[in-house]
C-alpha positions as CSV (number, residue, x, y, z in Angstrom):
1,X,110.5,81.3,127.2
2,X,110.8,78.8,124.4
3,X,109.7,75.2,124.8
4,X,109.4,71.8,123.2
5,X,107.1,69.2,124.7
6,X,109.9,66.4,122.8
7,X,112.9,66.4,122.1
8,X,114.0,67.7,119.0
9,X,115.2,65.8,116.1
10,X,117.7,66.7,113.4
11,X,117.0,68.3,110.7
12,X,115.7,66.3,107.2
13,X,113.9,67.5,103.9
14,X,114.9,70.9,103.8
15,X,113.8,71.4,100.4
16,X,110.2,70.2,102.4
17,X,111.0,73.2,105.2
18,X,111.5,76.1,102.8
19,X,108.9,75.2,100.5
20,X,106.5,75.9,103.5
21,X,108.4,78.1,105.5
22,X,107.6,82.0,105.3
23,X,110.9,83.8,105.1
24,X,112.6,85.8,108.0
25,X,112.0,89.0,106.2
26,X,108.5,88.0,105.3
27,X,108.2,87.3,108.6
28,X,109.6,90.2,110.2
29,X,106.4,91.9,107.6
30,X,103.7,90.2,108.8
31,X,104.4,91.0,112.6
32,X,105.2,94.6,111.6
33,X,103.0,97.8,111.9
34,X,99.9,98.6,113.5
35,X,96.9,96.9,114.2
36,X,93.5,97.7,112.6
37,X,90.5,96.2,113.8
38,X,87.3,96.5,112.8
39,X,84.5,95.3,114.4
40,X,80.6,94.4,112.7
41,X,78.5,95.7,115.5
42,X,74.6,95.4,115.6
43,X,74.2,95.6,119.4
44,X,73.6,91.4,119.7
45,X,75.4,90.0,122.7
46,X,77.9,88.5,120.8
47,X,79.0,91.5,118.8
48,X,79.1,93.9,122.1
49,X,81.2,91.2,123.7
50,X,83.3,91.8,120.8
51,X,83.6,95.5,121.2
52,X,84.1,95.1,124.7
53,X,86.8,92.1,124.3
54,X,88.7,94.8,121.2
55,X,88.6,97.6,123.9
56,X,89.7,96.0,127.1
57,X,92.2,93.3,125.7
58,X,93.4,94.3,122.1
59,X,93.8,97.8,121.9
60,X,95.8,98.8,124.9
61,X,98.0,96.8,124.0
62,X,100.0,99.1,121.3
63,X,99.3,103.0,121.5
64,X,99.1,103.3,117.7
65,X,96.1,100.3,116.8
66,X,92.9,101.7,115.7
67,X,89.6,100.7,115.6
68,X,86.7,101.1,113.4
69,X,82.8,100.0,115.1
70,X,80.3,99.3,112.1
71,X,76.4,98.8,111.7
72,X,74.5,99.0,109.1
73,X,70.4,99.3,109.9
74,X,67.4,98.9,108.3
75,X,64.9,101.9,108.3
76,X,61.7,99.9,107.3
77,X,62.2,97.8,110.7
78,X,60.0,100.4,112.8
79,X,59.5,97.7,115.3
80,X,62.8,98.9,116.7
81,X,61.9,102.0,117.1
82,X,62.4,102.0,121.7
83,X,64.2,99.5,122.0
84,X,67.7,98.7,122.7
85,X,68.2,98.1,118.6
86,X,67.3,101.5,118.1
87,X,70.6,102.7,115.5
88,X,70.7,105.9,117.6
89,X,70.6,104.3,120.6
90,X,73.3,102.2,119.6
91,X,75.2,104.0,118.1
92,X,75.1,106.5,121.8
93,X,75.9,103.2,123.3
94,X,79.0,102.6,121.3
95,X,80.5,106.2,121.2
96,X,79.6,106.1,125.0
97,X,82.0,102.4,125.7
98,X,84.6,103.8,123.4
99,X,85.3,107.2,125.0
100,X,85.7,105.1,128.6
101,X,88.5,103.0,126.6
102,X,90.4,104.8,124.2
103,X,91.2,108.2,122.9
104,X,88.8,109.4,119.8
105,X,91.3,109.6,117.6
106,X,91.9,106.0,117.6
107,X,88.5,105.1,117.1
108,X,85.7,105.9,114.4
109,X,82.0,104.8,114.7
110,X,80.0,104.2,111.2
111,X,76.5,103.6,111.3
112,X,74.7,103.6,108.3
113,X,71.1,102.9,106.4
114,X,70.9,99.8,104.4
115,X,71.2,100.4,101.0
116,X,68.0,98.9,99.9
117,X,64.8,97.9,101.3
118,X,64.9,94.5,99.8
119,X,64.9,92.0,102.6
120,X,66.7,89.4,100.9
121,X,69.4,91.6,100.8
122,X,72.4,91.0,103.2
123,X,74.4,93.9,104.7
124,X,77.5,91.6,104.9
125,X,79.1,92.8,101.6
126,X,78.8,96.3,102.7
127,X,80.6,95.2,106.0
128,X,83.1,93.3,104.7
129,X,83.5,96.4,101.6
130,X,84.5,98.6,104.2
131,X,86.7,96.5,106.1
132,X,88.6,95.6,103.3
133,X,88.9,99.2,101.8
134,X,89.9,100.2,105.5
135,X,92.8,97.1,104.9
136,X,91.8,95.9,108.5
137,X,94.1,93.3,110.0
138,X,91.3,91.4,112.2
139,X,87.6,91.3,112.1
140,X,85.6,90.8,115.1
141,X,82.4,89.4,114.8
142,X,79.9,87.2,116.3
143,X,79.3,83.8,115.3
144,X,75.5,84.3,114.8
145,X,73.5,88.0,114.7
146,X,70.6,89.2,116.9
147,X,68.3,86.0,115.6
148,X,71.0,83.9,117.9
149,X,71.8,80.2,116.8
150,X,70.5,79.5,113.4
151,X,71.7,77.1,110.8
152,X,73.4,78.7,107.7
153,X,73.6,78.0,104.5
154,X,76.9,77.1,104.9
155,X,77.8,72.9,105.1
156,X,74.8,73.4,108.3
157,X,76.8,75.1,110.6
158,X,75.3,77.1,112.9
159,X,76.7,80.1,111.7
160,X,75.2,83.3,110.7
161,X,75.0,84.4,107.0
162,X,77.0,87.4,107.7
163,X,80.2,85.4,108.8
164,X,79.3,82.6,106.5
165,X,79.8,85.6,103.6
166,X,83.1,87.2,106.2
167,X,85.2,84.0,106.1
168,X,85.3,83.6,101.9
169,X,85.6,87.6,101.2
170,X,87.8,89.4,103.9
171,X,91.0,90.0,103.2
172,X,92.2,90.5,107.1
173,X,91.8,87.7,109.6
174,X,88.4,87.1,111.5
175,X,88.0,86.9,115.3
176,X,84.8,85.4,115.7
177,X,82.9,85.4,119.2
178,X,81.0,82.7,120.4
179,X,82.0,82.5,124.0
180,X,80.2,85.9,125.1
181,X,81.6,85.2,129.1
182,X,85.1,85.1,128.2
183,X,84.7,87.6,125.6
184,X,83.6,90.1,128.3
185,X,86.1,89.1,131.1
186,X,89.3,89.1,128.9
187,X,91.3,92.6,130.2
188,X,94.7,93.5,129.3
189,X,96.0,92.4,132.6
190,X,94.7,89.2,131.8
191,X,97.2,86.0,130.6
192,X,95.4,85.1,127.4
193,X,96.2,81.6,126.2
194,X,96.4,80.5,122.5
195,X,96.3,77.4,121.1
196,X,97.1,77.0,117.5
197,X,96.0,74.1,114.8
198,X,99.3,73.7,112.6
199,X,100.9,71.9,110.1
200,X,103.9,72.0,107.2
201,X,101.7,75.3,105.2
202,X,102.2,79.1,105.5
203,X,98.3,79.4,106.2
204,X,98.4,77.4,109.2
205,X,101.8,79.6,110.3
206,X,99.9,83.0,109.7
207,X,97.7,81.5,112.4
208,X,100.8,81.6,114.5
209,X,101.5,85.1,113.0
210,X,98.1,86.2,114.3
211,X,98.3,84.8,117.5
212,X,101.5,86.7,118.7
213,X,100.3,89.9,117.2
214,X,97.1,89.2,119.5
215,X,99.0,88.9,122.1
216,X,101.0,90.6,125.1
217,X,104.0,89.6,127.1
218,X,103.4,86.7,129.8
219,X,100.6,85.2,127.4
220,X,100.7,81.6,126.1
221,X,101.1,80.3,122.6
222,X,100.5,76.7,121.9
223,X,101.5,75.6,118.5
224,X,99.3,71.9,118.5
225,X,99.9,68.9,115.3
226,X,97.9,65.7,116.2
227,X,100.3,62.8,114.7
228,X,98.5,60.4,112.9
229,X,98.2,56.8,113.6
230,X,100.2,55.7,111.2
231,X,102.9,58.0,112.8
232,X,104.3,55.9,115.3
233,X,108.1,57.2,115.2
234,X,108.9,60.8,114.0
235,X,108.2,60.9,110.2
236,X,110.1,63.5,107.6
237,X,106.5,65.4,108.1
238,X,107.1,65.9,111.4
239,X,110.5,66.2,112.3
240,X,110.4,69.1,109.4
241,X,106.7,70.7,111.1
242,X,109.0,70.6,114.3
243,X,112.1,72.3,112.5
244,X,109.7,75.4,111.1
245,X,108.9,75.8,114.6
246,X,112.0,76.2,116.0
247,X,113.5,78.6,113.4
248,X,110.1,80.8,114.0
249,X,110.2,80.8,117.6
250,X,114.2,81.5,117.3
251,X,113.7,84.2,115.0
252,X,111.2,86.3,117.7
253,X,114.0,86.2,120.1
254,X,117.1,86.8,117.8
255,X,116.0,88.7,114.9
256,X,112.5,90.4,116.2
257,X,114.4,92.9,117.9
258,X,114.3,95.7,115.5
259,X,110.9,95.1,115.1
260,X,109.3,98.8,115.4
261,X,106.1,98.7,117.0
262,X,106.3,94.8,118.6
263,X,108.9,92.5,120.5
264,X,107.5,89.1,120.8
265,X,110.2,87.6,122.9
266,X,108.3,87.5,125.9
267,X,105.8,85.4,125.3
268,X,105.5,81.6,126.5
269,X,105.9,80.1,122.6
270,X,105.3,76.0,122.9
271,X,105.3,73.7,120.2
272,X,103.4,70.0,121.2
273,X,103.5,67.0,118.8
274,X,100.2,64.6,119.9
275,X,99.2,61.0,119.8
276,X,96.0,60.9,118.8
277,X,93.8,58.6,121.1
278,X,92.3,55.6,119.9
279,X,88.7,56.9,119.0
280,X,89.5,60.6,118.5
281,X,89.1,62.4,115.1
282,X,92.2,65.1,114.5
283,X,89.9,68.2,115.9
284,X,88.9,66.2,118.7
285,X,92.2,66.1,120.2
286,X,93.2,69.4,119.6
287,X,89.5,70.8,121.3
288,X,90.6,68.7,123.7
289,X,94.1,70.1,124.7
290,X,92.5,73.5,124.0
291,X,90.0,72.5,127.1
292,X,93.3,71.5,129.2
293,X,95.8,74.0,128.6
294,X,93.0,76.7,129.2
295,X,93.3,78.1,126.4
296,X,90.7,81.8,125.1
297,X,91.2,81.2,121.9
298,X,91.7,78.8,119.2
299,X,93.3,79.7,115.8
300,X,93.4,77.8,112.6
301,X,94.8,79.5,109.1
302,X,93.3,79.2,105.6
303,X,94.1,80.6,102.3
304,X,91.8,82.8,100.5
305,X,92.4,81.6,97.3
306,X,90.4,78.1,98.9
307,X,87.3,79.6,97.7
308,X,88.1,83.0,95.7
309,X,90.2,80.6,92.7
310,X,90.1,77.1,93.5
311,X,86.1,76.7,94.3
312,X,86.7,75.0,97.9
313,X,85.3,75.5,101.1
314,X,86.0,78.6,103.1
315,X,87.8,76.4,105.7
316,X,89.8,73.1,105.0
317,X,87.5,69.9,106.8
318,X,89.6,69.9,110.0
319,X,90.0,73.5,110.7
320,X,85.9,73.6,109.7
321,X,85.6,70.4,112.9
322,X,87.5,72.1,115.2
323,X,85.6,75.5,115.1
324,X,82.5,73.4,115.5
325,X,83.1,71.3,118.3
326,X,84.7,74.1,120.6
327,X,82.7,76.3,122.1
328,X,85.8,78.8,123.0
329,X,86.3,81.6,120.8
330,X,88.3,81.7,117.8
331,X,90.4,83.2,114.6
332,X,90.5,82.6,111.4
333,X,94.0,83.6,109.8
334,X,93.8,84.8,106.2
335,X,96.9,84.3,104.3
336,X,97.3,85.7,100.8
337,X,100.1,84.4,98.6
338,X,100.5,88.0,97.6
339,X,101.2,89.4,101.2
């Protein structure tokens, strides 16, 4: 099921539409394969959620995903030695959830020492070293560590240092768990609801690209652009936004078919153009219809050369709002020019 919340308007700037658009047989690419997840573990609520979330929702989904559960400790903390942090207590733990969920040979569990007994020393690169090495499609990680809510040293968010590091170095996308609840309840029987932050750029469409390979047949996708308020009648911008739309969600029914591991026809695709409100910022409004539509997850797109060549933030300033007023879950889409 395909939908518009307005009509649709003919077609203008093309030259705008394929500068932007990703091409059917990139397309066709991206959605291809199977999915490798890999998720930083260190037995915090948020990461467990996460684990539980890959297991119960993600990986049932295709037969041939695989999953990799990583945790790197630190032997001089012998205060954890009887509790629940203990590494070979969590790493029993983990073995123990994963062998209730999925065959072993779709799953591998690395726990290993820190490399140094420096304290300053983050175990993020080593993470995020592995992940990329393993060529991992998503990430899953929690939005702070065992210390819980902290402020980073990234623009003040309250982000831990190890995602603050994740977002500006992975190569896959990030699924980053804030909402432990939903995390935890999410099942594979369970209609997961997207909403996606969009507009004319193949980052913010590899958020669209991530969404549908996240998700199952009956689930919702909610492709979401806040006109401005200047926009008060379609404007080129939006009538071609609108048009890249339509020949995406047209291309999942008429040319995803041979698709080898997916079909992504049977999902609930919509695209909604909204007015902003008078008062509301751009992320306001789209938290907002996140909140009404229900949605798990919200998903914005980035490019990693932001940071890696041009010396930006990890996030653009709207995508960085939205993430933190919304308490829901979310994903980051990485898109690399070079994909």
């Amino acid at each position: 099921k395909i939908s518009f919340a307005l009509m649709q308007s003919p077609m203008r700037e093309r030259s705008v539409v394929e500068q932007a658009y990703i091409s059917d047989e990139h397309f066709k690419r991206l959605l291809d394969g199977s999915l490798r997840f890999f998720v930083c573990y260190d037995g915090s609520d948020y990461s467990h959620a996460g684990l539980q979330m890959c297991l119960s929702l993600f990986m049932p989904q295709e037969r041939s995903s695989t999953l990799k559960i990583m945790h790197i400790y630190d032997n001089t903390k012998d205060y954890l030695v009887g509790t629940k942090f203990n590494p070979e207590r969590l790493e029993q733990t983990v073995n123990d959830i994963c062998l209730t969920s999925v065959s072993k040979s779709r799953y591998a569990v690395l726990f290993q020492p820190k490399h140094t007994n420096d304290k300053d020393v983050q175990v993020g690169p080593s993470l995020i070293d592995q992940a990329n090495a393993d060529h991992s499609d998503f990430v899953i990680m929690g939005l702070v560590g065992r210390k819980g809510i902290k402020k980073s040293s990234f623009a003040g968010t309250p982000m831990g240092k190890q995602l603050d590091f994740a977002m500006s170095h992975t190569n896959g996308s990030i699924v980053v768990i804030q909402d432990v609840q939903t995390a935890t309840t999410l099942k594979s029987n369970t209609k997961t609801v997207f909403a996606v932050s969009v507009c004319l750029n193949t980052a913010s469409t590899k958020g669209f690209v991530d969404a549908l390979r996240l998700s199952k047949p009956g689930d919702e996708i909610h492709v979401v652009y806040v006109k401005s308020f200047l926009e008060r009648t379609e404007s080129d911008y939006t009538i071609a936004l609108r048009t890249k739309f339509a020949k995406l969600f047209a291309a999942i029914h008429e040319e995803m078919k041979d698709v080898a591991h997916a079909t992504y026809g049977d999902r609930v695709c919509t695209f909604h153009l909204l007015e902003k409100k008078k008062g509301y910022t751009t992320p306001q409004a789209i938290v907002e219809f996140a909140d009404d539509v229900g949605a798990h997850f919200i998903v914005v797109g980035t490019n990693v050369l932001r940071s890696r060549e041009k010396g930006k933030e990890h996030l653009g300033s709207i995508s960085m709002q939205i993430l933190m007023d919304s308490h829901k879950n979310f994903v980051i889409a990485h898109y690399h020019p070079s994909e």
